[in-house]
Each structure stands twice: as C-alpha cells, then as structure tokens.
C-alpha positions in Angstrom: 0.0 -9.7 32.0 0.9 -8.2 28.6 -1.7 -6.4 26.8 -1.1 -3.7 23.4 -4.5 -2.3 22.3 -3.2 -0.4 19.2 -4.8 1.9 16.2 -2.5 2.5 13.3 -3.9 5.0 11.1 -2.4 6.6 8.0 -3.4 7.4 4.3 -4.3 4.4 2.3 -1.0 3.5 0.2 1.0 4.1 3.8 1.5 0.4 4.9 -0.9 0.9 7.8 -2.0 -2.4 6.9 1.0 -4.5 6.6 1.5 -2.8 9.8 -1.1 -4.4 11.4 -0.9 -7.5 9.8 2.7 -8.3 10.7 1.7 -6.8 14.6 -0.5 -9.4 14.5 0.9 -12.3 13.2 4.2 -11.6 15.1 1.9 -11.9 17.6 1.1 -15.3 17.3 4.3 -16.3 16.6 5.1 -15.1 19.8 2.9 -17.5 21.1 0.2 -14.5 22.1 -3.4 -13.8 21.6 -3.8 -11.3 18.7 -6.6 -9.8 16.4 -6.4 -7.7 13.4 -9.3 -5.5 12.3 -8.9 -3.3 9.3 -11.1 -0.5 8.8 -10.4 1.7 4.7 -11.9 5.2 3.9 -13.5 5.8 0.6 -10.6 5.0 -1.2 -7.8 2.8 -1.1 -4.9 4.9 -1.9 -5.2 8.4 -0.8 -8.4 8.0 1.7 -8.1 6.9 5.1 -7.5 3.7 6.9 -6.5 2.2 10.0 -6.9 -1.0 11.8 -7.3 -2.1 15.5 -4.5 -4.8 16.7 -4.5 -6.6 20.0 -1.8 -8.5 21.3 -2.2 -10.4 25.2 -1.1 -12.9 27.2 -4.7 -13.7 27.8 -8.1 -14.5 25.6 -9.2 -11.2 23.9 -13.2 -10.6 24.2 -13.2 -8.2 21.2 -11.5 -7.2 18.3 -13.0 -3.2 19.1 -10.8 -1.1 21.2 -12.5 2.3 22.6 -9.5 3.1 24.4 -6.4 2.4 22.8 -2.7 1.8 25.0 -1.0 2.9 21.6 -1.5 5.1 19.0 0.4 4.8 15.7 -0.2 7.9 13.3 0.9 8.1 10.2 -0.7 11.2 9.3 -1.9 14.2 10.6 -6.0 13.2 10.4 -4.7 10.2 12.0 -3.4 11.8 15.0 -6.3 14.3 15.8 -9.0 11.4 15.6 -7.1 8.8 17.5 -5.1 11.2 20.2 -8.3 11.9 22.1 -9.3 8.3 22.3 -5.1 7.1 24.0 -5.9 5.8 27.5 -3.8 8.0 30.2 0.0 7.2 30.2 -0.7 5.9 26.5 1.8 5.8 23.9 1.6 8.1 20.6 4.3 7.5 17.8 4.3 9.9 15.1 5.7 10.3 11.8 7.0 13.5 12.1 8.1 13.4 8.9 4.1 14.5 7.9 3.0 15.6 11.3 3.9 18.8 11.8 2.0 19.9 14.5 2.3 19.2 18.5 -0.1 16.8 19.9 -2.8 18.4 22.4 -2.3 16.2 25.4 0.3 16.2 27.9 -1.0 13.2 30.1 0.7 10.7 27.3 3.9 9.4 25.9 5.1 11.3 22.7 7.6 9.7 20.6 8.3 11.3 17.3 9.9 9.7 14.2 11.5 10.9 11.0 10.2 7.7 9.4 10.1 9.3 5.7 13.7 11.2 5.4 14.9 7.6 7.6 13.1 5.3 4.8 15.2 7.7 2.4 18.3 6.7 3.7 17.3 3.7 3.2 16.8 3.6 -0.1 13.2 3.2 -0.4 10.6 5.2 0.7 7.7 2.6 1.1 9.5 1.2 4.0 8.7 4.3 5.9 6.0 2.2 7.8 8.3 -0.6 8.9 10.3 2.5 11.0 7.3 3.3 12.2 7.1 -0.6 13.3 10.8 -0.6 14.7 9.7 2.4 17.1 6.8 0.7 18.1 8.4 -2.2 19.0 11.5 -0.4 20.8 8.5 1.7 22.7 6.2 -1.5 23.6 8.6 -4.5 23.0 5.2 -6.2 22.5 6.6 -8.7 20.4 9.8 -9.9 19.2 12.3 -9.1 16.3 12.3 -12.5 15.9 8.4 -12.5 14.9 9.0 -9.9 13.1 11.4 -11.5 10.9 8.9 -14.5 10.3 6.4 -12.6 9.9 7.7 -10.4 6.7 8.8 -14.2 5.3 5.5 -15.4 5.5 3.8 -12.0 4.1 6.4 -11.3 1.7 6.8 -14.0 -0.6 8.0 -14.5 -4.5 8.7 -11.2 -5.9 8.2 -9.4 -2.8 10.7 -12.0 -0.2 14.0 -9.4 -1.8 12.2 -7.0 0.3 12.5 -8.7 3.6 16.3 -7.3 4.4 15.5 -3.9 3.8 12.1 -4.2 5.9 14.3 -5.4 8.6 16.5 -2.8 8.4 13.9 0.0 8.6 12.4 -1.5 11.9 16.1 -1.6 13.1 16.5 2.0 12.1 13.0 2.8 13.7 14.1 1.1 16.8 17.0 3.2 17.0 15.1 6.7 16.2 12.7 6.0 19.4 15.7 5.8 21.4 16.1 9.1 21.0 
C-alpha cells in the first residue's frame, strides 16, 4: 500500500499552497485517494501557512495528520514546528536556501535543497516551490510527472498556462538536486 501524509509549510507568498494543491490533484490523476487541507496564519503574504496532503492507495478516514511520513519546509518556523511531529524514518526536505540551521533529529531522512539560488537559474524566483515539488517527488515518487504535468495545465490556465514549461523544469531541476 502507498500512503504520503505530508505538511508543507512556508511563509504565505511561498507557493506552499500550489504545492499542495497540485500534490493533490496529481494525486487523483494518478488514480489515488488524496485530500488537501490548507491552514493560513494571520496574513496571507508574509504570515504562516501550511496544508496537510494525503495521497493512498486506499480510503483516507481524515484529512488531519498528527504524524506526518513527510515534511516539506519552506522556512525555518516551518521546520522547528513540523520536525518534531515526522514519524520515525520520515522524510524532511528543506529549502536550504532559507534554512540555515541543522535539523534536531537524527532518527529521519534529511534532504536539503538550494531551491531559491536553483529557481534563480531558472530565471524566476517564484518557482522556487516547484523544486521543492521535484525533490519531493524524486524522494517519495508518490505520484507521477505525468500528474504533475496535468495538474499545472489544469491550475495554470490563461495568463498563467506560459508558466507551465518553466514549472516543469523546476520540479526536474528539484528532482535532480535530491539526488544529491
């Protein structure tokens, strides 16, 4: 059985949304079980926010994860409130491009990603959460590149659909970085 309890959490303006939406909807596209839960701070840009995804083979009871498999953080507030709560042998990506501090367990999986100077190279530095994405998804393989890539069409649509090439690219780039 495949089964991804995840919390992405960043600073509002970071993508942690899109994040979860496209985890999600890839998903379904995938022919899984997924739900999407956002949770904001105060603010929208600046304050907090994460969101819960799920992702299984199998009927999902609740949208509430105590004790996530994966840990996406974004920022350093991100990692120190969500690090504690990674099951054992959990996953914790990290944009060490803002975290500049070591993680306080050694019972988990550490991979750490450059997403910001990465999204740079890329031309645009928004797409710093879709690298983030690409080293989930080389970390997890939860869903497929293929759901990925319809997922982005259907989110990113009229102005927005000349972003979908470079998105690609940045989870291509993440996937690569993770390799590391």
């Amino acid at each position: 059985m495949s089964y991804h309890g995840v919390i992405a959490a960043g600073f509002g303006g970071q993508g942690v949304m899109l994040f979860g939406q496209l985890l999600a909807f890839s998903g379904m596209m995938d022919n899984k079980f997924s739900t999407f839960l956002p949770s904001y701070g105060p603010e929208m840009r600046g304050g907090t926010a994460n969101c819960t995804v799920v992702v299984s083979d199998e009927y999902i009871a609740s949208p509430v994860i105590d004790t996530p498999n994966e840990v996406i953080a974004f920022n350093i507030p991100s990692m120190y409130k969500f690090e504690k709560d990674l099951v054992k042998d959990g996953i914790l990506i990290l944009n060490s491009s803002v975290i500049d501090r070591e993680p306080t367990r050694k019972d988990i999986k550490v991979i750490k990603v450059p997403a910001n100077e990465i999204a740079e190279k890329l031309g645009f530095l928004k797409v710093q959460n879709m690298v983030m994405f690409g080293a989930y998804l080389e970390a997890t393989k939860a869903v497929s590149l293929d759901s990925i890539k319809h997922a982005l069409e259907h989110k990113l649509t009229g102005k927005k659909a000349k972003f979908i090439d470079l998105n690609m690219q940045a989870i291509k780039a993440g996937m690569e970085a993770a390799k590391q």
